[in-house]
C-alpha positions as MATLAB code, in Angstrom:
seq = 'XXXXXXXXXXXXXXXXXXXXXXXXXXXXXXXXXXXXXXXXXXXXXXXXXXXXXXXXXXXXXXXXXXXXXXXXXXXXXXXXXXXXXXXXXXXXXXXXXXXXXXXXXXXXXXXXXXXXXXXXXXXXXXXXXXXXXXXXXXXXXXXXXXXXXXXXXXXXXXXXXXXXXXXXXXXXXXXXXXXXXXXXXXXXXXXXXXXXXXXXXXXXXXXXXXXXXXXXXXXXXXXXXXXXXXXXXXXXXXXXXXXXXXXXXXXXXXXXXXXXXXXXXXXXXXXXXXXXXXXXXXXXXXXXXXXXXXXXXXXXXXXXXXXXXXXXXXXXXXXXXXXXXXXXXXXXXXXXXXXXXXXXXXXXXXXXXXXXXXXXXXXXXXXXXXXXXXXXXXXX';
ca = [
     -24.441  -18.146  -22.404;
     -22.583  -19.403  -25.401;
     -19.597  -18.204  -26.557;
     -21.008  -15.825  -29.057;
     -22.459  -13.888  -26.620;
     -20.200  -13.770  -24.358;
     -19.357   -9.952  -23.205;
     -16.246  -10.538  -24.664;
     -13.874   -7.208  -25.019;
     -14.050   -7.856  -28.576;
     -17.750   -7.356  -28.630;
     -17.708   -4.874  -26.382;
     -15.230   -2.565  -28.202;
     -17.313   -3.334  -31.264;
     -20.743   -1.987  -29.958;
     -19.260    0.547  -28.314;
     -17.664    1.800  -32.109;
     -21.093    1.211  -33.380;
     -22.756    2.839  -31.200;
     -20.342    6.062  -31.547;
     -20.368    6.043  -35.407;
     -24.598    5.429  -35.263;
     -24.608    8.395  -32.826;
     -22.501   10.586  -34.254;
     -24.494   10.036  -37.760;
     -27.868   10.763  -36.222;
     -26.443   14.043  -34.825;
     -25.560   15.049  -38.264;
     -28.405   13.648  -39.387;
     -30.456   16.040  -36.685;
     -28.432   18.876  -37.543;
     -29.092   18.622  -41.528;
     -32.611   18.144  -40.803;
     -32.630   21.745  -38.435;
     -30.663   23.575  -40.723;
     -32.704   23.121  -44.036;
     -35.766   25.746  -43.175;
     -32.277   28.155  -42.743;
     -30.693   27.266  -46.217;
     -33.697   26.931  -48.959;
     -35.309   30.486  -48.329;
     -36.046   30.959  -52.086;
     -39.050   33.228  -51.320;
     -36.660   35.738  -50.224;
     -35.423   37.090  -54.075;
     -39.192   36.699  -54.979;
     -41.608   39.891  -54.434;
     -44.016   39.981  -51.782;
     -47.567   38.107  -53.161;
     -45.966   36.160  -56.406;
     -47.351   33.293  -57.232;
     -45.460   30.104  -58.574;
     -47.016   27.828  -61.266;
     -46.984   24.427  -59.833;
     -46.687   21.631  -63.123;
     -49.920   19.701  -62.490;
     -51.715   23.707  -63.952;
     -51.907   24.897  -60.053;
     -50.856   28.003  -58.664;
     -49.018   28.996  -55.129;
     -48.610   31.661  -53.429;
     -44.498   31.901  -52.953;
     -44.760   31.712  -49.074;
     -46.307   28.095  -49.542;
     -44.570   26.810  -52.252;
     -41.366   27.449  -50.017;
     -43.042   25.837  -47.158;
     -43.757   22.733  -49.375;
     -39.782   22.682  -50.515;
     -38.305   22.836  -47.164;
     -40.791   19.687  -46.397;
     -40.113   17.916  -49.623;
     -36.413   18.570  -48.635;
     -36.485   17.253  -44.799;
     -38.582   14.137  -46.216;
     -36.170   13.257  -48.621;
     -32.712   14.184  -46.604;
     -34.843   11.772  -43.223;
     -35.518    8.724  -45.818;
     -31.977    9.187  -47.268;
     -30.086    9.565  -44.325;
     -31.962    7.271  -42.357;
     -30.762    4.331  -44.886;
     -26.932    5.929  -45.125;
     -27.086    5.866  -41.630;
     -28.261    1.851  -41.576;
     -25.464    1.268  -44.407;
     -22.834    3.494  -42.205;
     -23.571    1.587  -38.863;
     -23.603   -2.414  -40.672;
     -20.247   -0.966  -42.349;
     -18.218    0.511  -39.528;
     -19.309   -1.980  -37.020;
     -18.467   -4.965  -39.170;
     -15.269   -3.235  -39.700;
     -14.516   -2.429  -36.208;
     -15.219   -6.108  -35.494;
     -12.418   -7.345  -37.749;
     -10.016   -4.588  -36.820;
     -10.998   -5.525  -32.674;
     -10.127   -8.663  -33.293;
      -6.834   -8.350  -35.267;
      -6.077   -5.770  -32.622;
      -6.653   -8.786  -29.456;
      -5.447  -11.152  -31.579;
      -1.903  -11.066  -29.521;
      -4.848  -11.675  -26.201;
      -5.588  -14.556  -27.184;
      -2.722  -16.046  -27.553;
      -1.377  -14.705  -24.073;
      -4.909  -16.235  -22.866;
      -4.176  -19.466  -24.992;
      -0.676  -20.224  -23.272;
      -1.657  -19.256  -19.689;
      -4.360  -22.440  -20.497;
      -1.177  -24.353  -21.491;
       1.660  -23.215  -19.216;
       2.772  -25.954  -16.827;
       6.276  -27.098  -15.326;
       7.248  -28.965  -18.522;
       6.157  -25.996  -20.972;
       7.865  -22.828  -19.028;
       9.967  -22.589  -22.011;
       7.108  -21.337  -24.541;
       6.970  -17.664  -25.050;
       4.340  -15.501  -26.988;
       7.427  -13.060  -29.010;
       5.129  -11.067  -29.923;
       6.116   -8.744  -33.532;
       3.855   -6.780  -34.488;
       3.637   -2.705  -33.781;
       5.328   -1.174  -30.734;
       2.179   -0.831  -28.821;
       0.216   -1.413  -25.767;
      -0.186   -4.911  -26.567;
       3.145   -5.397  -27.832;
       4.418   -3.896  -24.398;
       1.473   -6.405  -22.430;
       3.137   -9.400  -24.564;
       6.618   -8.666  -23.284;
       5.489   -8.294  -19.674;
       3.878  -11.779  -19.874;
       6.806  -13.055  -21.600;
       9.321  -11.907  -18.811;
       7.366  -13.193  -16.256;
       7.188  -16.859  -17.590;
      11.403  -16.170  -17.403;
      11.133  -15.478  -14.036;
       8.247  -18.102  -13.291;
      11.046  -20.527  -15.314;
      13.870  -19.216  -13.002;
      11.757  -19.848   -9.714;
      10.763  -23.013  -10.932;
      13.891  -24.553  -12.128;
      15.611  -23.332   -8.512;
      13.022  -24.352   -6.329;
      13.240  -28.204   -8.004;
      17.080  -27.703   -7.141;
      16.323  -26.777   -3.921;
      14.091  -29.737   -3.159;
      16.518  -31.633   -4.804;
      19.614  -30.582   -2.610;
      17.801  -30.493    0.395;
      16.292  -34.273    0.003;
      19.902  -35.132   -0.480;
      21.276  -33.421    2.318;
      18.198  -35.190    4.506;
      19.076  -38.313    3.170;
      22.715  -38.526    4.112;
      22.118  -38.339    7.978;
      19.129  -40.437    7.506;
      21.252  -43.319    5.949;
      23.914  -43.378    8.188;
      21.733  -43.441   11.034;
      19.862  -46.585    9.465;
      23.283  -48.175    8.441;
      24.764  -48.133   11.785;
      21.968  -48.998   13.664;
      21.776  -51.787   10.834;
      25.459  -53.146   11.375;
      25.023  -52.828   15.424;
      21.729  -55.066   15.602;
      23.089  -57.370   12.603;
      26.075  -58.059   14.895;
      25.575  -60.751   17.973;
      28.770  -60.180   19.525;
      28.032  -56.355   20.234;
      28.860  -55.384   23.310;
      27.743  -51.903   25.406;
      30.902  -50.352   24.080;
      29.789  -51.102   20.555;
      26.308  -49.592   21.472;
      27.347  -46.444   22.914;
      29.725  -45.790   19.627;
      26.423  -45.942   17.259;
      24.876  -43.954   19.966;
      26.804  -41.288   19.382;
      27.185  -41.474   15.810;
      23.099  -41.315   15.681;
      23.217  -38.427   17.393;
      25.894  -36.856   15.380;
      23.728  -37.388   12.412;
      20.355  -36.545   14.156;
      21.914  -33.395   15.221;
      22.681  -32.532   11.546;
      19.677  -33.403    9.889;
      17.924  -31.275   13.139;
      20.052  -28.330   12.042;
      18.981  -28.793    8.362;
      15.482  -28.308    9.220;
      15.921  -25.401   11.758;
      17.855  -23.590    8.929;
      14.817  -24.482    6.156;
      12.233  -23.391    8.263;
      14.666  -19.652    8.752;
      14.927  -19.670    5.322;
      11.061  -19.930    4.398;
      10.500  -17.771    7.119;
      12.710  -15.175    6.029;
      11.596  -15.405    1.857;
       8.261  -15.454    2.882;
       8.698  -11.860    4.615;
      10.967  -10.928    1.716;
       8.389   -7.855    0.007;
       5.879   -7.735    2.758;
       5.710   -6.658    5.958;
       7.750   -8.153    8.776;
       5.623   -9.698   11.495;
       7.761   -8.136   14.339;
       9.439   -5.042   14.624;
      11.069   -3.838   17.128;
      14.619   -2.363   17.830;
      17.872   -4.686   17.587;
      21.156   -3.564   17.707;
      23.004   -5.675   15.669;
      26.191   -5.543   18.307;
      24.297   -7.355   20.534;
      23.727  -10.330   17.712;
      27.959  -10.249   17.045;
      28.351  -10.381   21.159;
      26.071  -13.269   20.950;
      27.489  -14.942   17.880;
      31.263  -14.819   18.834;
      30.146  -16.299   22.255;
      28.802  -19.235   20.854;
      31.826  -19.824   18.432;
      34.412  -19.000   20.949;
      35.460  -22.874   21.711;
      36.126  -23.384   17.935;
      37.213  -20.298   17.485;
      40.007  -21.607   20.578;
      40.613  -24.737   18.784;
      41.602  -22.766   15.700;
      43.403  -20.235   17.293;
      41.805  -17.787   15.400;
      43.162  -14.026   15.566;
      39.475  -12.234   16.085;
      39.702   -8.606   15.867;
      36.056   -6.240   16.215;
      35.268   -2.893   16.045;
      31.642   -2.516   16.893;
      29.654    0.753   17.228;
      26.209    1.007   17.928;
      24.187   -0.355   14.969;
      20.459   -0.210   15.766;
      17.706   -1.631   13.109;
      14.038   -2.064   12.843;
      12.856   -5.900   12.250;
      12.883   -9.146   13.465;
      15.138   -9.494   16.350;
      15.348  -12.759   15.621;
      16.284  -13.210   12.086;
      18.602  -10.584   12.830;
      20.022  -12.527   15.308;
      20.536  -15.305   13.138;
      22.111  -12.708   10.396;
      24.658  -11.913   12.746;
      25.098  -15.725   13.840;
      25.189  -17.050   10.032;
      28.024  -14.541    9.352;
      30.228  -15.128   12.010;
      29.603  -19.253   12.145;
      31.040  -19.035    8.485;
      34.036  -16.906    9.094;
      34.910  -19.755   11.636;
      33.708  -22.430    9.709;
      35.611  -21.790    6.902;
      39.017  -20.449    8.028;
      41.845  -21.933    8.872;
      44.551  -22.924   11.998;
      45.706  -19.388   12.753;
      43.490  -17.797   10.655;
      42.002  -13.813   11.385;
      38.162  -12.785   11.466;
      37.393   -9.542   11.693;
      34.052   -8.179   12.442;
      33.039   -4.264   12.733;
      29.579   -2.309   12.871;
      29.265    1.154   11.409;
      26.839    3.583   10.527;
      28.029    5.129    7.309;
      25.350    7.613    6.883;
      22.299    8.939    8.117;
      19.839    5.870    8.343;
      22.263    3.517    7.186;
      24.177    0.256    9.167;
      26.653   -2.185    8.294;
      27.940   -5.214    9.387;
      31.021   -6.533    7.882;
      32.121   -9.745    8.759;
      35.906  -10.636    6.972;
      38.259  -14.243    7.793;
      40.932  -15.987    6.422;
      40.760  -19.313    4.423;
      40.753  -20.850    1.151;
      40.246  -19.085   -1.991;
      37.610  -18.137   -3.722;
      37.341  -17.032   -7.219;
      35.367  -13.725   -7.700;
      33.614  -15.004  -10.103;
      31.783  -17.622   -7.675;
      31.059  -15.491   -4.891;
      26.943  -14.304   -6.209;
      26.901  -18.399   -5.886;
      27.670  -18.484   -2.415;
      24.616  -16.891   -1.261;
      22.142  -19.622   -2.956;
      21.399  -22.845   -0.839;
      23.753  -25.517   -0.537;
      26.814  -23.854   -2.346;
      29.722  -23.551   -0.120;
      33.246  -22.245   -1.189;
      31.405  -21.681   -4.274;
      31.467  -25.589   -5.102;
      28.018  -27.355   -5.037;
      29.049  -29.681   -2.494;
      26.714  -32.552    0.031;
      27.875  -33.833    2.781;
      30.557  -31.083    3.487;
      30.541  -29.045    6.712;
      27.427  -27.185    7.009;
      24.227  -27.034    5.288;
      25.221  -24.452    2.425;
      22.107  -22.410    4.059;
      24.171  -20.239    5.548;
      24.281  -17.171    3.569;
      21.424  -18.058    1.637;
      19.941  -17.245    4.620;
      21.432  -14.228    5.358;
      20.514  -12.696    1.654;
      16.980  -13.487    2.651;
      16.949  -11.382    6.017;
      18.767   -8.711    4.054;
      15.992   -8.596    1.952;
      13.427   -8.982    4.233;
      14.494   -5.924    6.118;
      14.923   -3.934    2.743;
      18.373   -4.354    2.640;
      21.427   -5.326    0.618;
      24.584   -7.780    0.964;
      27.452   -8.121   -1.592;
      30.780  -10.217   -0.762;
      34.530   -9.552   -1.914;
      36.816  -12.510   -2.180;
      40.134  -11.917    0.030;
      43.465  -12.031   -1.740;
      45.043  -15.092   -0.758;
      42.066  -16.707    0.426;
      39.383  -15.617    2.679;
      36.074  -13.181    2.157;
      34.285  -10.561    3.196;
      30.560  -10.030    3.272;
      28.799   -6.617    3.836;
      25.308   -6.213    5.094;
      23.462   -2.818    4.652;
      20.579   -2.129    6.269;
      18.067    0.655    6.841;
      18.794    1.864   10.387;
      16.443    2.827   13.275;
      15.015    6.435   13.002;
];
């Protein structure tokens, strides 16, 4: 079918007008026609059995020489009409045409950049100026989603970009080491044990990196839809769990760990909820200091409402940086490789939140230190 006569909505919207206008002309048309033998009664003001003298020297009776009016007159008004009509319909649906397409004009060009929209041309927007209307409204949809497509874009090639980097730093020392150990002849089992352990050290990391990718897709990809498990968690049980597996570091810091847990029962995933819990408290040990505090408590402010607020001691962090500390690999709100951690961690922890329809928001400590709040729709 060629692109002529293609159903486009342009064509469409211009039959349809012609069709209207034709119709609504022959109804008139109809109508006029009907109503004449009702408007010429002549005849009437005549008396009964006058005759009428016709021009060619004939004579008719008045009854007939109305009959032969009223027929003159519906000939005449058909033949007329019929060729207003023709003029009417070419008219209005050549205008209708031209107006269609100035109207989808603004269509085209959204269809026109959608054909040219790739990752180097994100940038190009439609700006549409023209009346404040439907289209004008469809414009600025299309151009606030190429911001957003932009903003996804432009973070997910930082993300790829940080997380290569963060793969390749384990990766490299494991290769150097095990480079220097073979390259030297005088090695001895000593020697062989330390890069050992410093392979491990490193395999360990970059294993961690990858367990806390694969949360984070897991949790963005149930961000909006529904979660594949759930069940009830009480989110004490993921702090009990949490502070048990920190509790050696937290010894080596001598860390002052106060809690004040209540029961705090959601709906979801036990186990990203788990690993909420786990993120939160692994970074209030992570990041404090020799004698810091932590202080965790669970509440249930209202009716179908939990929190979990997870405080420590440390260095400081400008207000200004904390919304940065929940993207990937920012920590302290300094894009930093190679430091301790991944940078996933409450990343992460956003990305439950919101999985689980929930919120989290973070308050930076005076004199160092934060504390990060997780809402959550409770258990009914």
């Amino acid at each position: 079918m060629s692109a002529l006569m293609r159903p486009t909505l342009r064509l469409r919207l211009t039959v349809l007008n012609g069709i209207l206008l034709i119709g609504a002309g022959a109804i008139m048309l109809v109508l006029a026609w009907m109503l004449i033998d009702d408007v010429l009664h002549p005849a009437d003001t005549l008396l009964p059995g006058t005759e009428v003298a016709i021009s060619d020297g004939s004579r008719l009776s008045v009854e007939e020489w109305q009959a032969r009016m009223v027929d003159r007159a519906r000939t005449e008004l058909m033949a007329k009409g019929l060729l207003a009509l023709i003029a009417i319909g070419v008219a209005g649906t050549a205008g209708a045409y031209v107006v269609a397409g100035r109207a989808l004009r603004p269509l085209h060009q959204v269809t026109s950049m959608a054909q040219r929209l790739g990752e180097e041309t994100l940038d190009q927007r439609i700006r549409y100026s023209g009346a404040n209307d439907e289209v004008a409204e469809l414009a600025a949809t299309f151009d606030a989603m190429l911001d957003r497509l932009n903003e996804s874009f432009e973070a997910q090639k930082r993300f790829v970009a940080n997380a290569s980097h963060e793969l390749r730093t384990p990766l490299a020392v494991m290769r150097t080491e095990i480079d220097v150990t073979l390259s030297d002849d005088e090695a001895d089992i000593q020697e062989y044990r330390r890069m050992a352990m410093v392979v491990r050290d490193a395999s360990e990391r970059a294993n961690g990196l990858v367990d806390a990718l694969l949360i984070l897709a897991r949790s963005e990809a149930q961000t909006g839809r529904r979660l594949a498990r759930k069940v009830p968690f009480d989110l004490t049980d993921g702090v009990h769990a949490a502070l048990s597996a920190q509790k050696n570091e937290v010894a080596r810091l001598k860390l002052d760990v106060a809690t004040e847990l209540r029961p705090a029962v959601v709906v979801g995933d036990p186990g990203l909820l788990e690993r909420l819990a786990g993120n939160l408290i692994e970074n209030a040990v992570r990041y404090n200091h020799l004698h810091g505090r932590l202080w965790v408590r669970t509440e249930v402010p209202a009716a179908g409402v939990v929190r979990l607020v997870v405080g420590n001691t440390g260095f400081e962090v400008d207000q200004a940086d904390v919304p940065g500390l929940f993207e990937p690999f920012r920590r302290g709100g300094r894009e930093r490789t190679g430091a301790r951690g991944s940078g996933l961690g409450l990343s992460i922890v956003r990305a439950v939140c919101e999985a689980h329809g929930g919120t989290v928001g973070a308050i930076a400590q005076p004199g160092g230190g934060l504390e990060v709040t997780v809402t959550l729709p409770g258990a009914v």
